[in-house]
C-alpha positions as CSV (number, residue, x, y, z in Angstrom):
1,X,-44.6,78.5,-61.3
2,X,-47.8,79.1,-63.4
3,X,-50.9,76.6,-63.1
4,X,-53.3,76.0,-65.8
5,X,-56.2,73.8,-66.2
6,X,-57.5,71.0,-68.9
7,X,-61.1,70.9,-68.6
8,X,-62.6,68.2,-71.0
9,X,-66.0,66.5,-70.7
10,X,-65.9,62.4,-70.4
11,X,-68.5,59.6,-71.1
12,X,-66.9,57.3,-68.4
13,X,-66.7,53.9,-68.8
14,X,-62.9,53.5,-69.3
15,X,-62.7,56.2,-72.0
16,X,-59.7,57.0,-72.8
17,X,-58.7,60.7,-74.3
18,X,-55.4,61.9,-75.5
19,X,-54.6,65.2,-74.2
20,X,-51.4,65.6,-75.9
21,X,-52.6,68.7,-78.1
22,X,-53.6,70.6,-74.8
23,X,-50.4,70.2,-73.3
24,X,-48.6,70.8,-76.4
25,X,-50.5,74.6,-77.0
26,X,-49.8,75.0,-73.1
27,X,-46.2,74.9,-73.9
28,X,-46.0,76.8,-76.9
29,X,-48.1,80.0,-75.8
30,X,-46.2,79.9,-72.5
31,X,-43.1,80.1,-74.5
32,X,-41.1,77.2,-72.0
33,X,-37.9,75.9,-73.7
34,X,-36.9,74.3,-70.6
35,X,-38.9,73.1,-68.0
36,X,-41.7,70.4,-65.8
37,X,-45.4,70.1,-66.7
38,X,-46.8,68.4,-63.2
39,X,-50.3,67.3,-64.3
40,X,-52.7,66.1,-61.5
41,X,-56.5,64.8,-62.5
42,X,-58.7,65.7,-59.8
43,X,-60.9,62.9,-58.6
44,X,-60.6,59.3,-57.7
45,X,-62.0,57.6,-60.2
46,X,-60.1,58.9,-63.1
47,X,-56.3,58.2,-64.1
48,X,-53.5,59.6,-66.3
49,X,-50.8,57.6,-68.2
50,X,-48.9,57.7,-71.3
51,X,-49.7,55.3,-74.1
52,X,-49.6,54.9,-78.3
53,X,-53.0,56.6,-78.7
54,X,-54.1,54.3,-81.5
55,X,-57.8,52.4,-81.7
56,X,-56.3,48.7,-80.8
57,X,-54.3,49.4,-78.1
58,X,-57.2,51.3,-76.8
59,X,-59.4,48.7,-76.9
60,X,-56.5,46.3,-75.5
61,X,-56.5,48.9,-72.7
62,X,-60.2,48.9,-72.1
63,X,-60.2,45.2,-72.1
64,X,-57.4,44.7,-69.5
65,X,-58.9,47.0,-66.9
66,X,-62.3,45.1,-67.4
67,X,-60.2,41.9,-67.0
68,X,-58.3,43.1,-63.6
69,X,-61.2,44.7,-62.3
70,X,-64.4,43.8,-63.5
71,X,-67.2,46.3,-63.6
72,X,-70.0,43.7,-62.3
73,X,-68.4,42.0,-58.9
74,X,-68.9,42.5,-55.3
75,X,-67.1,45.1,-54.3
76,X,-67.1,46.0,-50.4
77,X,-67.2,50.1,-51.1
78,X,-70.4,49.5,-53.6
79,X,-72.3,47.9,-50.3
80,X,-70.7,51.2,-48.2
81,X,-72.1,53.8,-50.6
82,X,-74.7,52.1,-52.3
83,X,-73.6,52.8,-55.9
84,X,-71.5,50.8,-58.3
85,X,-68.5,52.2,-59.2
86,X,-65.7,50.4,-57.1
87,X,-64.0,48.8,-60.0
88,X,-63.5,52.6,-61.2
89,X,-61.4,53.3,-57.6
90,X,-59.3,50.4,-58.0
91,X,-58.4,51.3,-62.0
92,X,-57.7,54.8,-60.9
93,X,-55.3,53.7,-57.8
94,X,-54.1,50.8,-60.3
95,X,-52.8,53.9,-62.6
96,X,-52.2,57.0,-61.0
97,X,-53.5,60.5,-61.0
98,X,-50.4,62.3,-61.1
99,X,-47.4,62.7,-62.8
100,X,-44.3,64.6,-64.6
101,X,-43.3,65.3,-68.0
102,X,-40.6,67.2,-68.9
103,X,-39.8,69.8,-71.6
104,X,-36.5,70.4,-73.5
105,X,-36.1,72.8,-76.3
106,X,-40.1,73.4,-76.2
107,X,-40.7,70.4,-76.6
108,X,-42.7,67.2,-74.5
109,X,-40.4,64.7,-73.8
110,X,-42.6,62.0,-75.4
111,X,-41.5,59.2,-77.8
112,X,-42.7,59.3,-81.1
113,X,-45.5,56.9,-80.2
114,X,-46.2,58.5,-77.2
115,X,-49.0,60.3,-76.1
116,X,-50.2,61.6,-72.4
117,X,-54.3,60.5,-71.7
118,X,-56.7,60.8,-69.3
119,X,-58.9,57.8,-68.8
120,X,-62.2,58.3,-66.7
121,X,-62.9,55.3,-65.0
122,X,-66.4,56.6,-63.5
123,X,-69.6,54.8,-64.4
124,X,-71.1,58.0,-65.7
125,X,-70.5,61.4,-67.8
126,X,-68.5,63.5,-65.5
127,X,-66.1,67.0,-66.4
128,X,-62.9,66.1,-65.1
129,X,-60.0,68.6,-64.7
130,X,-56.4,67.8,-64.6
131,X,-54.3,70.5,-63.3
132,X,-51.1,71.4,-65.1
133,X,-48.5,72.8,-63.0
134,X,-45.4,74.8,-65.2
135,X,-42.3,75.0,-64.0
136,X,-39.5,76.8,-65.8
C-alpha cells in the first residue's frame, strides 16, 4: 500500500472541484494496472462524491444542499460553538468523506460522464487534503 495526498486550496461555500486529473496522474506515474484508490478528505465539513462535472449540474448541486440545509437557520451546534457553519456538518455527513474507486487496466473506473469532486462545505477558505490510499 502507498499513500499520497491531494492538497488543493477551497473558497468554501459549497464549491465544488473536480479532482479527477489528480487522481488520474496518481495512477499513471504509479504505473497501477490493477488496483483500489481509497480517498478520505480530512475534515468534517467537507465531502467527496462522484458527479458530471459540468456548470449546471453544479449549480443544481449548490442549490440542493442550500435547499436541504440552509446556510441561515438555527442550528443547535452554531449556539454550542458560537460560529455558523452547522449547515456545512450536516452537507458533509449528508455525503460522505470517504470512499473507493477502482482501477482496471490503468484506468479509473468512472463512466464517461463521471468525475470524482471534493466539495468544501466550510463557510470560509480552507486547504483541504484528501488522502489517497493505493492498493495494488
Amino acid at each position: 500500500m502507498k499513500t499520497k495526498y491531494i492538497e488543493i486550496d477551497t473558497k468554501g461555500n459549497a464549491e465544488i472541484i473536480d479532482i479527477t486529473p489528480h487522481l488520474e496522474d496518481m495512477v499513471e506515474k504509479a504505473e497501477i494496472l490493477e488496483g483500489i484508490l481509497f480517498l478520505s478528505i480530512i475534515g468534517s465539513t467537507a465531502a467527496l462524491t462522484t458527479m458530471e462535472f459540468e456548470p449546471g449540474l453544479v449549480e443544481d448541486m449548490t442549490k440542493t444542499f442550500e435547499n436541504l440545509f440552509p446556510y441561515k437557520k438555527d442550528y443547535a451546534h452554531n449556539a454550542t460553538w458560537s460560529d455558523d457553519n452547522g449547515h456545512s456538518h450536516l452537507r458533509s455527513s449528508f455525503l460522505k468523506t470517504s470512499f473507493f474507486v477502482s482501477v482496471t487496466c490503468g484506468k479509473l473506473d468512472l463512466g464517461r460522464w463521471q468525475q470524482v469532486v471534493l466539495i468544501d462545505f466550510d463557510t470560509r477558505s480552507r486547504q483541504r487534503k484528501v488522502v489517497v490510499k493505493i492498493v495494488q
